[in-house]
C-alpha positions as CSV (number, residue, x, y, z in Angstrom):
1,X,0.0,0.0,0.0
2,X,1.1,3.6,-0.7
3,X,1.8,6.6,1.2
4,X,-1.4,8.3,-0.6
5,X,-3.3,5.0,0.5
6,X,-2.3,5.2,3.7
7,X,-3.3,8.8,4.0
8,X,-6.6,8.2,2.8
9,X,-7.7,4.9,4.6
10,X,-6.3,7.1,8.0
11,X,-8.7,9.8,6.8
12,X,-11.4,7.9,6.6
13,X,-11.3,6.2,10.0
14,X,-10.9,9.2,11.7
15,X,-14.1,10.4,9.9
16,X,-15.8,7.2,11.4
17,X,-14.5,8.0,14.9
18,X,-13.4,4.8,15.3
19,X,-12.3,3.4,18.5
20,X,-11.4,-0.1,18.2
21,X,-10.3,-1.6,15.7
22,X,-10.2,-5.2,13.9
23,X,-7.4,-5.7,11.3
24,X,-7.7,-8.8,9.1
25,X,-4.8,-9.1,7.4
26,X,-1.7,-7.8,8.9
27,X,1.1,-8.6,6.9
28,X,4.1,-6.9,8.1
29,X,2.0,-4.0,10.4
30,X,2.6,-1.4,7.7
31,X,-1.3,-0.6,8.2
32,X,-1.5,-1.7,11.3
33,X,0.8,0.9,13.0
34,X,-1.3,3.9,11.5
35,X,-4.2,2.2,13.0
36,X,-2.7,2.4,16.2
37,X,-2.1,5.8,16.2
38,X,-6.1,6.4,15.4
39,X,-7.4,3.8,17.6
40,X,-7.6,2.8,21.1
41,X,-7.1,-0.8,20.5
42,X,-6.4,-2.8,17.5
43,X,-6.6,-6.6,17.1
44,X,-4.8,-7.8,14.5
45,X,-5.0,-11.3,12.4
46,X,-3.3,-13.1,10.1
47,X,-2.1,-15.8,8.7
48,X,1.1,-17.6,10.4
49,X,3.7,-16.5,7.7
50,X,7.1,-15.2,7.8
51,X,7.3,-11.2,7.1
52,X,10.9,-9.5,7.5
53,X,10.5,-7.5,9.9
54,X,7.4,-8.6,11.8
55,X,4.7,-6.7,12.6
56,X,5.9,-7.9,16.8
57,X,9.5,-6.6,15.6
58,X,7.3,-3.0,14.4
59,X,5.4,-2.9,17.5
60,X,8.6,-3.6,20.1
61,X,10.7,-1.0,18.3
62,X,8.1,1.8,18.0
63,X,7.1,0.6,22.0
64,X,2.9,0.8,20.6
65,X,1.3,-1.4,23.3
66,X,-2.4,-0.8,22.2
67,X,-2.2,-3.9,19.3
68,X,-2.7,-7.6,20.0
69,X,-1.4,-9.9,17.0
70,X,-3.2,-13.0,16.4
71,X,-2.3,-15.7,13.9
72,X,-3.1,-18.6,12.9
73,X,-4.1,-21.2,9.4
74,X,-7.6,-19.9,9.2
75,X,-8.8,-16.3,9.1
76,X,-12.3,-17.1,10.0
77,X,-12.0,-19.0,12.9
78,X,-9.3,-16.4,14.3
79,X,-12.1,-13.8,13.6
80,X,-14.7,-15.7,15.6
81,X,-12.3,-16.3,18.7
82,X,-11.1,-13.0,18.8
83,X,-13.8,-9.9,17.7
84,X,-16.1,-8.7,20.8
85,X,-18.4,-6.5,20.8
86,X,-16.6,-3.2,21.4
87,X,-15.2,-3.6,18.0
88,X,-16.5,-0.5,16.0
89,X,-14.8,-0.6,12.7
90,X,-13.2,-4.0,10.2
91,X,-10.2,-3.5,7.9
92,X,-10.0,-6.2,5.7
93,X,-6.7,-6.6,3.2
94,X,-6.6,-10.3,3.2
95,X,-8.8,-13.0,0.7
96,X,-12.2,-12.2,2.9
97,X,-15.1,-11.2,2.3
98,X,-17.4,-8.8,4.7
99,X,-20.6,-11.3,4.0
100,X,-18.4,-14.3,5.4
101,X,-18.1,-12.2,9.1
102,X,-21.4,-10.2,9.1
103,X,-23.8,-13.0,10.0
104,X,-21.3,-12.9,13.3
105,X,-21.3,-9.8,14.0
106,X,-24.8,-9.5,14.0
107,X,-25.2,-12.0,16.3
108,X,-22.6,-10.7,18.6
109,X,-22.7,-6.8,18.0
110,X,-23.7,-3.9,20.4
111,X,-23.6,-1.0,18.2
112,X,-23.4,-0.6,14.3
113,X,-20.0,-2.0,13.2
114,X,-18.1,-0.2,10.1
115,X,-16.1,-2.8,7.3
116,X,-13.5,-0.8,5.4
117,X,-12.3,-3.4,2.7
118,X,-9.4,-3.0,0.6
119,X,-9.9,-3.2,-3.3
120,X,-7.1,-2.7,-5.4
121,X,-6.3,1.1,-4.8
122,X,-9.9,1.9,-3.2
123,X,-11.4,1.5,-0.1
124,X,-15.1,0.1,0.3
125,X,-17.1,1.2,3.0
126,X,-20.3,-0.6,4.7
127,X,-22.4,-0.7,8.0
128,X,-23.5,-3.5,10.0
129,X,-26.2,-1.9,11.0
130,X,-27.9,-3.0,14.3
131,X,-31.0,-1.2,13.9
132,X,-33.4,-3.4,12.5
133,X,-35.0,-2.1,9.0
134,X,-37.9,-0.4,9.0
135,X,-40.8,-2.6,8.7
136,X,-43.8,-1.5,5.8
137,X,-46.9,-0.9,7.4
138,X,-49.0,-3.6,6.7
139,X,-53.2,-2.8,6.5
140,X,-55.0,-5.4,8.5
141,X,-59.0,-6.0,8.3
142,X,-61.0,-6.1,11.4
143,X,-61.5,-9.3,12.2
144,X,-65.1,-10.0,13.4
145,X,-65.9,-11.2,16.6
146,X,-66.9,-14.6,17.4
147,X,-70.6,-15.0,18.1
148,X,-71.1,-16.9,21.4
């Protein structure tokens, strides 16, 4: 990712006010150290592969202690063990898609929950939502009483 990229995925979650943060996809921490300047907490997951430097070797030498790096052989199941519900905003840049973790979050979220997905050299944006839609209003007919 580029400087410009950077710049403008930064932008964005400081537009969303986002607190804490769930990174899928950390590669080396590139991203995930400008998240941890925005956020209060970032988790972090990835795949168990071998980056030069890690993003543990990024994290000990710039001393950021508000990032938890989780990794393992299936990005799914290390989202399901490790996103709670104070998670407000998803950045995705691994081979995920956001309708493979929303049914999850709905079922575990307490507030609407923001996915930034990475897309080749744009960012798309969407809300889990945890106001239910609006219903449409439905005419009923009285229903006559029975006779006794």
């Amino acid at each position: 990712m580029d400087e410009w990229q950077i710049k403008e995925l930064k932008e964005l979650i400081k537009n969303k006010k986002a607190k804490s943060i769930m990174e899928i996809g950390t590669y080396a921490g590139q991203v995930t150290l400008m998240l941890a300047e925005v956020a209060d907490t970032v988790r972090t997951i990835d795949y168990n592969q071998f980056h030069s430097p890690s993003v543990t070797d990024h994290l000990q030498l710039n001393t950021i202690r508000n990032v938890d790096f989780y990794g393992g052989d299936d990005l799914k199941t290390l989202f399901e063990r490790h996103y709670n519900n104070t998670i407000d905003l998803i950045y995705i840049d691994r081979d995920m898609n956001p309708s493979d973790i929303t049914p999850y979050i709905k079922k575990n979220q307490s507030s609407d929950v923001v996915i930034v997905k990475r897309e080749q050299d744009k960012f798309a944006v969407d809300t889990v939502s945890l106001k239910a839609p609006a219903r449409k209003k439905v005419k009923v007919d009285k229903v006559a009483e029975p006779q006794t």
